[in-house]
N, C-alpha and C positions, 0 to 999 in steps of 0.2 A: 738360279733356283733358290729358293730364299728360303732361311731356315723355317723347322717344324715347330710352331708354337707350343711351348707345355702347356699344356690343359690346366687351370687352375682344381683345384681339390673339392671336392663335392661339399655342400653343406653339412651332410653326414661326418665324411673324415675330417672336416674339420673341427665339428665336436668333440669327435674322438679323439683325435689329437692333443683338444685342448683338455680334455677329460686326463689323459697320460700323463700332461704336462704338471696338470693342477693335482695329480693326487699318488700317481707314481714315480717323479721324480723326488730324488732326496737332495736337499738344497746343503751345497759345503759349508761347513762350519767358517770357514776360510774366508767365503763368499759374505757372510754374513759380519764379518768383521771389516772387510773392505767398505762395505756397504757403512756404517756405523764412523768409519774412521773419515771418508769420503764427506758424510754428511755433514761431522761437526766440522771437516776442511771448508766447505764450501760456504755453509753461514756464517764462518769466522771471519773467512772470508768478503761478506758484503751480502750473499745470494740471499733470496728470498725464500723459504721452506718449499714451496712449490717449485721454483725454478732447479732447487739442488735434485728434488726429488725427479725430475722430469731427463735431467741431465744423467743419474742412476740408472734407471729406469732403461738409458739407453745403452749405458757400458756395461750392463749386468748378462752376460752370456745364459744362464740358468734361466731356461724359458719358464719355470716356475717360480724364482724369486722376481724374474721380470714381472708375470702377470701379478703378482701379490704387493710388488712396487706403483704401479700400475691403478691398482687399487686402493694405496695409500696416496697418493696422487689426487685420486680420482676425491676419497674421504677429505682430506686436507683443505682441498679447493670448496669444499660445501660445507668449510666452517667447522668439522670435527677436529680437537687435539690431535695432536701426534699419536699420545697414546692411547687415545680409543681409538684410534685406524687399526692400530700396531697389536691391539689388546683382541681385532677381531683372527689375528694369525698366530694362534698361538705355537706352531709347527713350528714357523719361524722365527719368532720374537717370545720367549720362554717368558713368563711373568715375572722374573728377579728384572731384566731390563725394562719391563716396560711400566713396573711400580718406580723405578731411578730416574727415568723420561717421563715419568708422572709425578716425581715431584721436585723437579726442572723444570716442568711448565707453571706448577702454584709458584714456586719461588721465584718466577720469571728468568729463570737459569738454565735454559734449554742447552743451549753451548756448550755448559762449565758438566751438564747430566751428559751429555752424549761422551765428552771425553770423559768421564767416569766408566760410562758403558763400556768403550772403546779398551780401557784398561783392563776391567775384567774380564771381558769376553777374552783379550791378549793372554791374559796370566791364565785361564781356565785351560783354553788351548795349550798353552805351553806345558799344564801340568797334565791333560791329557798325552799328549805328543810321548812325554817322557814314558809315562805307563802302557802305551801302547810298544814304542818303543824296547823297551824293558821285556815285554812278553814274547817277542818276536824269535830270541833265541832259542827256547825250551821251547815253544812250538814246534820251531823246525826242527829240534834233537826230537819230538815224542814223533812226528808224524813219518821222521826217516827211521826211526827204530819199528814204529808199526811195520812200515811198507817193508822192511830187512826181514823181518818176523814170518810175515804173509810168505815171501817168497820162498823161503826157507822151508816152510811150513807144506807148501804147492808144491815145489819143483827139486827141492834139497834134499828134505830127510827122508820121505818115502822111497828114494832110489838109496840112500845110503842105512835105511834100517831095513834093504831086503838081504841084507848080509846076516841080519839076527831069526830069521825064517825060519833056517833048518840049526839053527842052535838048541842043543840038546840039554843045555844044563839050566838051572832056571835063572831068569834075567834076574838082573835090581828091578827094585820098584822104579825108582828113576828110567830107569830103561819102557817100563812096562804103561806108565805113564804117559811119555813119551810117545807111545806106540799106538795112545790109543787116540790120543791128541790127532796124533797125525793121521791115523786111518778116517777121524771122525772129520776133519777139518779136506782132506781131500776127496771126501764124496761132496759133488758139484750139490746133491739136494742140501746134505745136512748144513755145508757150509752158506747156501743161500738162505736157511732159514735160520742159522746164527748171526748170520749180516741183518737180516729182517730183524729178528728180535733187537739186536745192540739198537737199530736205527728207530726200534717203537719203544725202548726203555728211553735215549735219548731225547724223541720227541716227548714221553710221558713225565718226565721230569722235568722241561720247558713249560709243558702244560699246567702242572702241578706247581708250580714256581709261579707262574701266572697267576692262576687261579684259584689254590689255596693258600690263605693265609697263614694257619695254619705252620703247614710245610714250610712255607720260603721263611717264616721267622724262626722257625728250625733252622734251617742251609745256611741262613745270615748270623745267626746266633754263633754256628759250629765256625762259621771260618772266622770269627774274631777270635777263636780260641786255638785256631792251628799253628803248629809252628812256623815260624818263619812268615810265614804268607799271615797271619794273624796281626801280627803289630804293621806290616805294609798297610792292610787295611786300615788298621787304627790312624794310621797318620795322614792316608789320603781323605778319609771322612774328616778327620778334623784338622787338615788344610782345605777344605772346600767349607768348611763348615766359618772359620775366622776369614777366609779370603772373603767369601758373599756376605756375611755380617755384616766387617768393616765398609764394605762398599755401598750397602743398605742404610747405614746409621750415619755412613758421610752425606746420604743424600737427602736426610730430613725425614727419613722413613720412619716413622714408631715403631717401638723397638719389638713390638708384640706382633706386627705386621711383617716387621722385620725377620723374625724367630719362625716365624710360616713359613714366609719364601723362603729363609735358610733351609729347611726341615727338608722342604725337596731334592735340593742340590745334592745331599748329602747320597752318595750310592747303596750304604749299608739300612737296611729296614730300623735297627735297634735303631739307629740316629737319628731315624726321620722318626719313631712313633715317639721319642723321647724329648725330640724338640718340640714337636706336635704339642705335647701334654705340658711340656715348659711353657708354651706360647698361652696357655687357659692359666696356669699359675702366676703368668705376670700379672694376669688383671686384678689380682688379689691384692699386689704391691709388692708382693715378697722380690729381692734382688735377685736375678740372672745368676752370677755367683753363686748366690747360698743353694738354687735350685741345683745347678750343674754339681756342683759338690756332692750330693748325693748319691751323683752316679760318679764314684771317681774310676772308674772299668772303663767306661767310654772318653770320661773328660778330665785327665792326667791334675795335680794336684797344681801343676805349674798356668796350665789353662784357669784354672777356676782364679787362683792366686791373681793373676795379671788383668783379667776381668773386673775381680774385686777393687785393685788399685782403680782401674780403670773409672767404676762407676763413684768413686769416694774423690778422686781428681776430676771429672768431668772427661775423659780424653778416652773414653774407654773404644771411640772406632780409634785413634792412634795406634793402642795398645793392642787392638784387636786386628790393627796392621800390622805391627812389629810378630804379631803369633801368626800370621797366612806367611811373612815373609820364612820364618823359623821353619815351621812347618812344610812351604812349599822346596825350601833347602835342603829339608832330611826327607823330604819323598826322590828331592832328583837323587842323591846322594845315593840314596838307599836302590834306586831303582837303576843306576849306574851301575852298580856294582850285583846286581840281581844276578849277573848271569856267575860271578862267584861266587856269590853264595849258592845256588839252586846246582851249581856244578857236580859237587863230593855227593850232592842225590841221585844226578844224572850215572855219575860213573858207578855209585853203590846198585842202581837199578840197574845199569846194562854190565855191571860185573857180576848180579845174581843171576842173569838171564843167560849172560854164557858160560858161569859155572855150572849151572845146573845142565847145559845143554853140553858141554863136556865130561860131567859126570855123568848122563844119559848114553854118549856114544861111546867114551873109552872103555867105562868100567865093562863091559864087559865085552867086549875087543881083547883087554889083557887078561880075562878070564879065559877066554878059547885060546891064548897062546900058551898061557899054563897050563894047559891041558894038553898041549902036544910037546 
């Protein structure tokens, strides 16, 4: 009896499929560095830009960076650069790499551009990795303190505040507090519509963050001013800010073009509308330096300084490597050590949470024993 043939996929699901593949998968950062490191291997190699791209194309598991490889392939073989294929994916190939592979191909240094690429997309990642990293703790302290809260809240205090019921004398306020919290929180409606609300202020605030300008230059304004978590920002914006520079100005980039693409990388708004307006001030002639000096809030007095030398010696992407390495050292450092610093917060907040929740149930527990 001979096996059942699978039915190949209709023409329909097979659009759809490729529709999923092209617009709702998210392609690894990961992927996209193998990709990069792969290709400058293979030309260095001897291969032919087609042949490396064809051989990718095959080892790329990510049916989405496949089909978009695929398509550079496809662009390459009919005569287009690298980087106009590359310039039509911008999901995949972010515009800092593909001005660096754009000016690898004018200076005929495709090679010498893709290991450049290859380095910063490595160092990005890395310094992403750390910051992710770094957050991972105090996530999981805030989200086990919620879920401790919730149940406490459900299933704890209202069997242990029905001891305060027929209590004659009048509660603390802590007590009274307490009592209302918790009658309020264990009605199944009122607590469905404080879960609604928290989950439409959280949505309204992403929205508002999006879509007002406004607002977000508010939110991004406020956290470079916070404690602790204020200077993390400062140093991760201005290690993303000298890592992408130097790697732009080593590849021939203009510096005014250059100061664009930087402007985006940067996470914080104040950085990007600040390089923004820096990049229309170069065309005037005024030095990079003198402009960042301005802002010495965002761009530390030792930034501007090394810049300066930088543009009066000629070496200024060197110098502007020697500040991504400095920088990218005091974000690991810093974010190393994140979970001791963020700790004496963690314990000041969940020491106020169960002071207060011990002064709610004792105090007057030893008021009804001094009464008898």
């Amino acid at each position: 009896m001979s096996d059942a043939k699978t039915k190949p996929a209709s023409p329909t699901m097979q659009r759809i499929n490729h529709w999923i593949s092209l617009h709702l998968t998210r392609i690894p950062f990961i992927q996209k560095i193998f990709f990069v490191e792969h290709l400058h291997t293979m030309i260095h190699a001897g291969l032919s830009l087609v042949e490396s791209l064809e051989v990718l194309s095959k080892e790329i598991e990510n049916k989405k960076f496949h089909l978009i490889i695929e398509d550079i392939k496809s662009g390459v073989e009919k005569g287009l650069q690298l980087s106009e294929v590359l310039n039509l994916h911008p999901e995949a190939f972010p515009p800092i790499y593909v001005k660096m592979i754009e000016a690898g191909e004018i200076a005929g240094k495709l090679e010498d551009s893709l290991k450049q690429v290859f380095n910063q997309m490595q160092k990005s990642y890395q310094l992403t990795s750390v910051i992710r990293g770094a957050m991972i703790y105090p996530a999981v302290i805030l989200v086990a303190m919620g879920g401790i809260g919730i149940m406490m809240v459900l299933f704890v205090l209202p069997k242990l505040l029905e001891v305060f019921k027929d209590f004659k004398a009048e509660l603390p306020l802590a007590t009274r507090i307490l009592i209302v919290i918790t009658n309020f929180l264990s009605n199944p409606i009122y607590l469905t519509i404080t879960t609604l609300s928290i989950i439409g202020i959280v949505i309204l605030f992403i929205m508002m963050l999006k879509k007002s300008l406004p607002f977000k230059r508010f939110i991004h304004n406020l956290n470079l001013h916070l404690p602790i978590v204020g200077a993390i920002i400062k140093k991760i914006n201005l290690a993303r800010f000298s890592l992408t520079l130097s790697s732009l100005l080593k590849s021939t980039i203009p510096i005014i073009n250059a100061v664009e693409i930087t402007a985006e990388t940067c996470p914080n708004l104040n950085y990007r509308e600040f390089l923004n307006a820096t990049a229309q001030k170069l065309k005037s002639g005024t030095p990079l330096s003198e402009i960042l000096s301005t802002k010495n809030k965002l761009f530390p007095p030792m930034v501007t300084e090394m810049i300066m030398v930088g543009e009066k010696t000629g070496e200024i992407d060197q110098l502007l490597t020697e500040l991504a390495e400095f920088y990218g050292q005091e974000v690991d450092k810093t974010m190393k050590n994140f979970a001791t610093i963020i700790e004496p917060v963690i314990i000041l907040i969940l020491g106020v949470a169960v002071g207060g929740l011990a002064v709610a149930v004792i105090m007057p527990m030893y008021t009804l024993v001094q009464n008898f």
